[in-house]
VEXDREN-2710 file (C-alpha; in Angstrom, 1 decimal):
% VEXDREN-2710
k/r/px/py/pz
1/UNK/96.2/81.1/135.2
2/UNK/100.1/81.0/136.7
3/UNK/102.1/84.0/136.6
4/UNK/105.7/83.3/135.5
5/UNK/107.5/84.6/138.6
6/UNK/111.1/86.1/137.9
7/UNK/113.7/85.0/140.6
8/UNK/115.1/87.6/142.5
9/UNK/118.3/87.7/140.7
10/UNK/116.5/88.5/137.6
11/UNK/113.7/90.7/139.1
12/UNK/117.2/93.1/140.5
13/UNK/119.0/93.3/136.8
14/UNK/115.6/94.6/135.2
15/UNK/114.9/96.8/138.4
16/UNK/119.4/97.9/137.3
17/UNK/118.1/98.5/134.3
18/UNK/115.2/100.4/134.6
19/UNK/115.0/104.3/134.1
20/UNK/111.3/103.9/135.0
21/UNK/112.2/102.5/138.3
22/UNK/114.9/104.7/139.1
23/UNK/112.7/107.4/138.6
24/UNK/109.8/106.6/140.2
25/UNK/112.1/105.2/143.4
26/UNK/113.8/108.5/143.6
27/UNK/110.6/110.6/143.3
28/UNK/109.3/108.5/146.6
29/UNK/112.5/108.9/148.1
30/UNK/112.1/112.7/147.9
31/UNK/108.3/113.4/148.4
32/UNK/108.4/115.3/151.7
33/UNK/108.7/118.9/150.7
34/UNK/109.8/121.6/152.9
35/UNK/108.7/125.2/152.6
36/UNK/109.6/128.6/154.3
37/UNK/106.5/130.4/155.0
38/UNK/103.6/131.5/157.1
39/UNK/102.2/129.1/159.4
40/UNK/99.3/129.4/157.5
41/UNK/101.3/128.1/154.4
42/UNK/102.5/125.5/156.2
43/UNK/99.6/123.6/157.4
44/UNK/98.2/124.1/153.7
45/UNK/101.4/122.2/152.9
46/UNK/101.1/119.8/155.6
47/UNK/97.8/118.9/154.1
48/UNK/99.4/118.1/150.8
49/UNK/99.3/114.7/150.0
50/UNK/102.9/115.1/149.0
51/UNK/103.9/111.7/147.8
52/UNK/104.3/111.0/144.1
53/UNK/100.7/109.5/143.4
54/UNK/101.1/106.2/141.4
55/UNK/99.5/106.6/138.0
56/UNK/96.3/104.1/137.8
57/UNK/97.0/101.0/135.4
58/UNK/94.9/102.7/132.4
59/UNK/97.3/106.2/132.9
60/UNK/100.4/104.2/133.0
61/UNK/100.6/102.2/129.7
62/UNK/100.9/103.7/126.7
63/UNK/100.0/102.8/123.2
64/UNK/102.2/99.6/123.1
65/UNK/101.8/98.5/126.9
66/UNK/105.4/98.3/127.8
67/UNK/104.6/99.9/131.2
68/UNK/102.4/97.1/132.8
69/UNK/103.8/94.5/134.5
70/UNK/107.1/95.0/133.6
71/UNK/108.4/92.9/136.3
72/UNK/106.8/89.7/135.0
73/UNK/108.6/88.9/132.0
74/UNK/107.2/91.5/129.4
75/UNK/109.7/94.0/127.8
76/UNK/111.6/96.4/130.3
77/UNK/110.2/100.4/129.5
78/UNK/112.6/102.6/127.4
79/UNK/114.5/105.3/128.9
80/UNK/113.1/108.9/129.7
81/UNK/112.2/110.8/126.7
82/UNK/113.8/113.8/125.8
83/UNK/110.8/116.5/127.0
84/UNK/107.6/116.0/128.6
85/UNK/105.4/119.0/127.7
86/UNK/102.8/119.5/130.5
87/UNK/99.5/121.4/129.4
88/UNK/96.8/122.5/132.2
89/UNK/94.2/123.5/130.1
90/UNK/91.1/125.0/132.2
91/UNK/88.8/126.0/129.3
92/UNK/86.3/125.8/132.6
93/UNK/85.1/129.2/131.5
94/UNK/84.4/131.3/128.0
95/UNK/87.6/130.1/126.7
96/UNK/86.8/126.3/126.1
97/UNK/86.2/127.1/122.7
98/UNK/89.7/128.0/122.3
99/UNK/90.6/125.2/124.2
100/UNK/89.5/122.4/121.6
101/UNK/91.1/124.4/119.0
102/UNK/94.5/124.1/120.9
103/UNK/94.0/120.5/121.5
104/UNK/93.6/119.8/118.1
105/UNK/96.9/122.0/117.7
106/UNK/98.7/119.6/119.4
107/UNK/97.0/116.9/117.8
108/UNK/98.6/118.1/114.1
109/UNK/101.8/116.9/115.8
110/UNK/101.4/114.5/118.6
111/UNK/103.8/113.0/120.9
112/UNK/106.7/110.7/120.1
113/UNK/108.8/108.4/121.9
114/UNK/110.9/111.3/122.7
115/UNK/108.6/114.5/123.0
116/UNK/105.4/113.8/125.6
117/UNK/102.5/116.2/125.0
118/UNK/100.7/115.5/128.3
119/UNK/97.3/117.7/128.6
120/UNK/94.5/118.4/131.9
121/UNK/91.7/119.2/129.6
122/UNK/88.6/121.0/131.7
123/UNK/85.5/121.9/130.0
124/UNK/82.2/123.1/131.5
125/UNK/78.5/123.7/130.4
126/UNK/77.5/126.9/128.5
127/UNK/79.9/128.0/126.0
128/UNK/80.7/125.1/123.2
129/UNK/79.1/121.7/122.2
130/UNK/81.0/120.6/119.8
131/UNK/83.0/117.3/119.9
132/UNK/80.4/115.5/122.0
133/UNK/79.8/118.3/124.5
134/UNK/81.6/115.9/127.4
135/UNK/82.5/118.0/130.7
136/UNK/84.5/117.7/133.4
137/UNK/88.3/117.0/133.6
138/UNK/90.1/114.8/131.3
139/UNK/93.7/113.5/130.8
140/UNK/95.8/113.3/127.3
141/UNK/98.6/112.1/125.6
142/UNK/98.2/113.7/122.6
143/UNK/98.5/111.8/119.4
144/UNK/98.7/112.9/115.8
145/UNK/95.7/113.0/114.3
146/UNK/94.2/115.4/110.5
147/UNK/90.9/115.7/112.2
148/UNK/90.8/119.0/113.5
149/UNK/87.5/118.6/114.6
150/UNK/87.5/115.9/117.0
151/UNK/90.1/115.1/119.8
152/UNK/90.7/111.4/118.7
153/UNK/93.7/110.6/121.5
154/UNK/92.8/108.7/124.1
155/UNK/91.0/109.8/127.1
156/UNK/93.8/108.3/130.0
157/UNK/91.7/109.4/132.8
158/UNK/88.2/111.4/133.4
159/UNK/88.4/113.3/136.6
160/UNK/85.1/114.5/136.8
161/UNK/84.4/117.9/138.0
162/UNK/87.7/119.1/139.2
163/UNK/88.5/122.3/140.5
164/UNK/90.8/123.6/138.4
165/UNK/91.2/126.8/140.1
166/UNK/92.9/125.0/143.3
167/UNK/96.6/125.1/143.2
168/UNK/96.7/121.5/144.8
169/UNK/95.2/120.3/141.1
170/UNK/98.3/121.7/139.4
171/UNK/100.7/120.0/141.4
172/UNK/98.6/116.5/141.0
173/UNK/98.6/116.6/137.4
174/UNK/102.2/117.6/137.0
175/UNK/103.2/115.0/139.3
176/UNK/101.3/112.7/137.8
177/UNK/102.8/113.3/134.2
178/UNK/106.1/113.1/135.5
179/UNK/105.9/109.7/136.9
180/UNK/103.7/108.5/134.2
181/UNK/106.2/110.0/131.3
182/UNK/109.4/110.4/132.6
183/UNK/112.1/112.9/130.4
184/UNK/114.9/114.1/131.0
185/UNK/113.3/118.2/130.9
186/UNK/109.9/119.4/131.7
187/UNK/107.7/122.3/130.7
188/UNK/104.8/123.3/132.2
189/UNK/101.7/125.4/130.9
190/UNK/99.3/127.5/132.9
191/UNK/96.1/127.6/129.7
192/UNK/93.5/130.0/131.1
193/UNK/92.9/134.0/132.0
194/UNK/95.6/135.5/133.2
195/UNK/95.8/139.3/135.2
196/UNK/99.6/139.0/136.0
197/UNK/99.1/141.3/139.8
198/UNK/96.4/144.2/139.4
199/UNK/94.3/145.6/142.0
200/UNK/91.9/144.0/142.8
201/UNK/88.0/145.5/142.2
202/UNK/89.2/146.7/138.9
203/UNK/87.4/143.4/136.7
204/UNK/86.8/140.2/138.1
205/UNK/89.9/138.4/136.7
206/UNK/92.3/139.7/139.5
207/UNK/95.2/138.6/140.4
208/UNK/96.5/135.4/138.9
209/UNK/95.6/132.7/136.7
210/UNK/93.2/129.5/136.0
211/UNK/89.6/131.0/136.7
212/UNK/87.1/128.0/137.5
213/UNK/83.7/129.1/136.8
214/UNK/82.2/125.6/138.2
215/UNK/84.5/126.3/141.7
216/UNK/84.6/130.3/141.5
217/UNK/88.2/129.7/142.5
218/UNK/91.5/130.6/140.5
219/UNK/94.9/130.6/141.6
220/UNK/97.0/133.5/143.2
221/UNK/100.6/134.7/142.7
222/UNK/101.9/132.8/145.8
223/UNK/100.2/129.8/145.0
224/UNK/102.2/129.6/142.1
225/UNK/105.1/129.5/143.7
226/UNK/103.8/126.8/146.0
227/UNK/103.3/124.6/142.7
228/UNK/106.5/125.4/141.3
229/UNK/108.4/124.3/144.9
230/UNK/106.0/121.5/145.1
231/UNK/107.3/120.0/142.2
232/UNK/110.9/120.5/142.5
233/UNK/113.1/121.7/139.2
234/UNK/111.1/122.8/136.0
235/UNK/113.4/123.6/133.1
236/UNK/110.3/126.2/131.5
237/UNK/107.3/127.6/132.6
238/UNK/104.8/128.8/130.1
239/UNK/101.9/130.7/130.8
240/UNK/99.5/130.8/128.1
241/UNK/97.4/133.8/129.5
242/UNK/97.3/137.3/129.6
243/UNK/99.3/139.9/131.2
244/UNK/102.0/137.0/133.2
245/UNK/105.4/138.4/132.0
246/UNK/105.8/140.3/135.3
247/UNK/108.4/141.0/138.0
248/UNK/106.1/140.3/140.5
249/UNK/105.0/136.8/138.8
250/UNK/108.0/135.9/137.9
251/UNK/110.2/136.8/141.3
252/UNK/107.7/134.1/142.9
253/UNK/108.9/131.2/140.9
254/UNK/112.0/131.5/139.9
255/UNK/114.0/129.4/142.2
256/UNK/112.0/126.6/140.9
257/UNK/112.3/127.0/137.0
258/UNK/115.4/127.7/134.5
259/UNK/113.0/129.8/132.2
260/UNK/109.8/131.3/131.5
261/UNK/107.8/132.9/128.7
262/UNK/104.7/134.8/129.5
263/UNK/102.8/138.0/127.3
264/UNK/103.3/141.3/129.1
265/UNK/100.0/142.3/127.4
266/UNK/96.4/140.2/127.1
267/UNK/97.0/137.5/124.5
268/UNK/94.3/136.9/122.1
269/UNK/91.8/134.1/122.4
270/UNK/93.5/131.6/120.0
271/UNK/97.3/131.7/122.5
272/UNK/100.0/129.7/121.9
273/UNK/99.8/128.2/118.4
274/UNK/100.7/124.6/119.3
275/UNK/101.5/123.5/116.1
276/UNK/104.1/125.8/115.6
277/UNK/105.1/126.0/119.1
278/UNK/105.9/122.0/118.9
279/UNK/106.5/120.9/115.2
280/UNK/110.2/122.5/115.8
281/UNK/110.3/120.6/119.4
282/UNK/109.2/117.1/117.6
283/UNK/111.6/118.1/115.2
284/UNK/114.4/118.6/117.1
285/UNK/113.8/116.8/120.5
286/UNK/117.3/117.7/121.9
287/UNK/116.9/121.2/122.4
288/UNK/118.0/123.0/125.3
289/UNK/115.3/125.1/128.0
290/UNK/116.5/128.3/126.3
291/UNK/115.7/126.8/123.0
292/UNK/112.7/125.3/123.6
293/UNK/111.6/128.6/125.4
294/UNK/112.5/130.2/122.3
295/UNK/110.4/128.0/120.0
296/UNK/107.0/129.0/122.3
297/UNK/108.0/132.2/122.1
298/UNK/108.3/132.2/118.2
299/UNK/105.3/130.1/117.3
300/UNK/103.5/132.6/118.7
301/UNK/105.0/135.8/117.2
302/UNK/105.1/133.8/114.0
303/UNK/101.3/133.8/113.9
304/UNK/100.3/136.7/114.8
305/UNK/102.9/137.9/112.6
306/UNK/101.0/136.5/110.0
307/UNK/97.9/138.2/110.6
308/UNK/99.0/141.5/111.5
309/UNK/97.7/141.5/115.1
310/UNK/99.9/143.4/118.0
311/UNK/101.2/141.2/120.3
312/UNK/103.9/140.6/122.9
313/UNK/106.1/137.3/123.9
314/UNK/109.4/137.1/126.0
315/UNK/111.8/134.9/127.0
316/UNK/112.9/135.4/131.1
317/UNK/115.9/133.5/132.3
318/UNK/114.8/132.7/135.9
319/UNK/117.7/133.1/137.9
320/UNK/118.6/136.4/136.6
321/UNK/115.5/137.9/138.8
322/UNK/117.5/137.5/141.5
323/UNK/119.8/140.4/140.4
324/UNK/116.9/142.2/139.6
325/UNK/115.8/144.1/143.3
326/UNK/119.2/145.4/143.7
327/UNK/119.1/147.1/140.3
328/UNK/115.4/148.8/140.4
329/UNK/116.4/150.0/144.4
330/UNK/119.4/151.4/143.1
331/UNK/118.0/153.2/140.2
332/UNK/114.7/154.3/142.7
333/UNK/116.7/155.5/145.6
334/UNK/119.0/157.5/143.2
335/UNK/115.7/158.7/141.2
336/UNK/114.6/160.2/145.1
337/UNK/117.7/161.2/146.0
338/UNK/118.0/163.5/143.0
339/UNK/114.6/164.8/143.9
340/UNK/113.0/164.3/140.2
341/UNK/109.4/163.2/141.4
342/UNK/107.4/165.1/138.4
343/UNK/110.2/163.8/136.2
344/UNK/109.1/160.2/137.6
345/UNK/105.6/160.5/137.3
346/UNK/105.3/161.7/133.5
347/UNK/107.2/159.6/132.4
348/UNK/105.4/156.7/134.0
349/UNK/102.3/157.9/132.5
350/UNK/104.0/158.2/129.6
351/UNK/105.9/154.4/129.9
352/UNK/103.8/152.1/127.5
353/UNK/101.1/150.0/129.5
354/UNK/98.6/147.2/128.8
355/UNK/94.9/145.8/129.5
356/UNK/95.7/146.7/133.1
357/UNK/96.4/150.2/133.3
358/UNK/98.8/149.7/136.1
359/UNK/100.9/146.8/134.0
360/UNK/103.6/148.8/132.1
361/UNK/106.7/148.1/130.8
362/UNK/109.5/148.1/133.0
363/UNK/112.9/149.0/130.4
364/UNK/110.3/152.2/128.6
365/UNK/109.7/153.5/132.1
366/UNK/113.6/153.6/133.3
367/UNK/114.6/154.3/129.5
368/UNK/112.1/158.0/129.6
369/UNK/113.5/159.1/133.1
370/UNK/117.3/158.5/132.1
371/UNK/116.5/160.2/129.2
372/UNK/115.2/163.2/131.3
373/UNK/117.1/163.4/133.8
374/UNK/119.5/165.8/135.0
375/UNK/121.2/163.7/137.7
376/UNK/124.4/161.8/136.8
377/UNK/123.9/158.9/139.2
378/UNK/120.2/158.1/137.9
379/UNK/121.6/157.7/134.1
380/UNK/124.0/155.5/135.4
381/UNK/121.7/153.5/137.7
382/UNK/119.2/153.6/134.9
383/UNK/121.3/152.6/132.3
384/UNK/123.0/149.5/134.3
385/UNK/119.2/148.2/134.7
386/UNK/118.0/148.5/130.9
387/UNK/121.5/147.1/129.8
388/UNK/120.7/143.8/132.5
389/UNK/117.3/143.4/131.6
390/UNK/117.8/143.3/127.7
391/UNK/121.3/141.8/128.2
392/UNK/120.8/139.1/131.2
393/UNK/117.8/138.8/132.4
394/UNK/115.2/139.1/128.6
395/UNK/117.1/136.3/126.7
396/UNK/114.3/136.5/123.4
397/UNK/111.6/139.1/122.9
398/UNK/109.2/139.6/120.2
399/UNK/106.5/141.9/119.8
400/UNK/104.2/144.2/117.2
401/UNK/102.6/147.2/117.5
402/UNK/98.7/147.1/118.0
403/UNK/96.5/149.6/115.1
404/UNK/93.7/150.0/117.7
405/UNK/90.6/149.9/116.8
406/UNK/86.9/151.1/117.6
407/UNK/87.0/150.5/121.4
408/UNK/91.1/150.9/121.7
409/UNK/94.0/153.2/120.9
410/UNK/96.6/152.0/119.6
411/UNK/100.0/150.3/120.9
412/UNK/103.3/151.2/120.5
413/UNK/104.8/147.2/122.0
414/UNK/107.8/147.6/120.0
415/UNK/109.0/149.6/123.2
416/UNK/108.2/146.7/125.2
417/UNK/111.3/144.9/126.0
418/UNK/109.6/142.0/127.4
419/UNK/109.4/142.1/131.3
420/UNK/106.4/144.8/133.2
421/UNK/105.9/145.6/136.7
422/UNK/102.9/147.3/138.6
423/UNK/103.2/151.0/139.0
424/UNK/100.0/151.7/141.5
425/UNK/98.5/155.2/140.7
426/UNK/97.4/155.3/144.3
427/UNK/97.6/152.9/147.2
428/UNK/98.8/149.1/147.0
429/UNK/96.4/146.5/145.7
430/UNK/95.3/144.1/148.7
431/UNK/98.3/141.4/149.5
432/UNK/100.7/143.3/147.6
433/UNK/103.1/142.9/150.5
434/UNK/102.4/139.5/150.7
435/UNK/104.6/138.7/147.3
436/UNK/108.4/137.8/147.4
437/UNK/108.9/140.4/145.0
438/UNK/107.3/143.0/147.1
439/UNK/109.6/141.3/150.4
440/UNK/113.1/141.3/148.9
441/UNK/112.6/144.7/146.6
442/UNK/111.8/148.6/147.5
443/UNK/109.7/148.4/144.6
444/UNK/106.4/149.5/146.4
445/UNK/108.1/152.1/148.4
446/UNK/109.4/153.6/145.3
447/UNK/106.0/153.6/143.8
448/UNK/104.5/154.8/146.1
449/UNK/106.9/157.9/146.7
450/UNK/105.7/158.6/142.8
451/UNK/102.5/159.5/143.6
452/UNK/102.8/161.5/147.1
453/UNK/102.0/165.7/146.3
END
């Protein structure tokens, strides 16, 4: 069999008119990263295997082949769709359940030529056997399908038993999707447990997100940020877990990322509602970050709406955290300089709080001491920071309040305004100095002044 060879001529006005090769090109071009750090980070990054890796020839074509071979006389690729939505679903634990329910979420809408919804599907023994009880690792694109009890799109790679508690895994996948479906935005989900920062000793999920149960790893706060730098601009992050939507979380990341919607409080087992999350996205592929942000953020109100659970959902704009350290030392060091420790304290106490006792709500807390206050120049500081954070820096929030039940009171979330921090009741948790958050802020001096007799 003879190929038919292009001339060179030719070979340069389809490589002209490639957005495939432009992008893939430019990605190469780039794919030393540089990081400020430790030294310890750095040789972690110097053991990255930091070029783009070239999908394999099954990952690369899609359902009509127009990616293989290219160069040899079949059809040039079309241009970058308008999203590629990145999932990294680790249903490696009790959640994998859940996890083939989302999947076949996504399936009720599937990608199109201009929405990619690109999946890392982990599973693991023990908890559900249904849909041919396969394990391991798998990669997606999702296509629509009625069958909500089978995933029916193709399988484009099987990656065995993963770890999908390593950070490293992350940045493969993502970089992976991106070469393999090139768009002109990205989103990227974290699916799995989340603890936002907590102390650690408190529960076994501490600290971060994507528990492995096959590895026994998961990955920390700072190792988020290494992903986030790893893979250069992401226009939203989503992090369909628990307890995310913090300072601390969201300070380590947001040089990296336009926006990001995370749950101040646990989320229920069924997350994100996929369906309604990405009908509106298939529906109107042009949408802005804000806007898409928005849409994940109203699926899943929208649902839990429906059923009357208690919930929260916000929208962050990422580059308003920068402001934010100047604005919570200003309002501490005048809450200290006016002396009002006890008036600090109760109302912290007071300030509403989720799963993790330390997680509350960063607007109620400064909102009850302006309100106490006696001190001129704390209901000014205190009132500049809740007008930035519901003004600038929480661009869509959405909440309801929780009825309790038999093993829980009940929550007022409505005060919520969609961005916590960690308010220790005694010392630091264990590499809380570590975070950015915790380097550029007086946050945890503040705190920490709180509770002293």
């Amino acid at each position: 069999m003879k190929l038919n060879l292009l001339s060179l001529e030719e070979v340069m006005i389809r490589l002209s008119l490639s957005a495939v090769a432009v992008s893939l090109f430019a990605s190469l071009a780039s794919a030393e990263i540089s990081f400020e750090g430790a030294a310890d980070i750095r040789a972690e990054i110097a053991a990255m295997d930091s070029a783009v890796p070239a999908p394999a020839a099954a990952e690369a074509v899609d359902e009509k082949g127009i990616l293989t071979d290219w160069l040899f006389g079949k059809p040039a690729p079309k241009g970058p769709a308008e999203w590629t939505i990145m999932v990294f679903g680790n249903g490696k634990n009790d959640l994998e359940p859940f996890l083939l329910k989302d999947l076949n979420e996504m399936e009720k809408i599937g990608s199109t030529d201009k929405v990619n919804i690109i999946v890392e599907a982990g599973r693991i023994a023990g908890y559900d056997a249904t849909d041919g009880d396969w394990k391991g690792v798998r990669r997606y694109r999702m296509t629509k399908d009625s069958d909500t009890r089978k995933v029916s799109s193709k399988v484009l790679a099987d990656l065995g038993d993963k770890d999908m508690g390593a950070y490293q895994s992350v940045i493969d996948f993502a970089k992976w999707a991106k070469t393999a479906y090139p768009a002109k935005r990205y989103m990227l989900i974290f699916w799995n447990h989340g603890a936002g920062w907590t102390k650690s000793g408190e529960r076994i999920i501490t600290k971060g997100i994507s528990y492995d149960e096959s590895s026994g790893n998961h990955i920390n706060t700072p190792q988020m940020g290494l992903i986030m730098k790893a893979l250069g601009k992401t226009d939203v992050v989503g992090t369909d877990a628990c307890l995310m939507q913090m300072a601390e979380v969201n300070y380590e990341i947001k040089d990296s990322v336009e926006y990001i919607v995370a749950s101040e409080e646990t989320e229920p087992g069924d997350g994100y509602t996929y369906d309604l999350f990405l009908g509106p996205v298939v529906a109107m592929p042009t949408m802005t970050a804000m806007e898409v942000g928005k849409a994940a953020v109203n699926g899943y109100a929208n649902h839990y709406d429906g059923i009357d659970q208690g919930y929260t959902q916000s929208l962050v704009k990422a580059s308003a955290m920068n402001q934010l350290p100047a604005l919570t030392d200003a309002f501490g060091a005048a809450v200290m300089a006016a002396k009002e420790k006890a008036l600090a304290k109760t109302s912290r106490d007071a300030t509403v709080n989720f799963a993790m006792d330390e997680n509350r709500d960063l607007y109620d807390f400064v909102r009850r001491v302006v309100a106490g206050t006696k001190s001129d120049e704390v209901k000014t500081k205190g009132q500049a920071l809740m007008n930035f954070i519901t003004g600038s820096l929480v661009t869509h929030n959405r909440t309801r309040n929780d009825k309790g039940g038999m093993w829980s009171d009940p929550k007022e979330f409505s005060l919520a305004k969609g961005i916590a921090a960690y308010f220790p009741k005694a010392a630091l948790g264990d590499g809380y100095n570590e975070l950015a958050w915790a380097r550029a802020s007086k946050w945890d001096e503040f705190t920490l002044w709180i509770n002293q007799p």
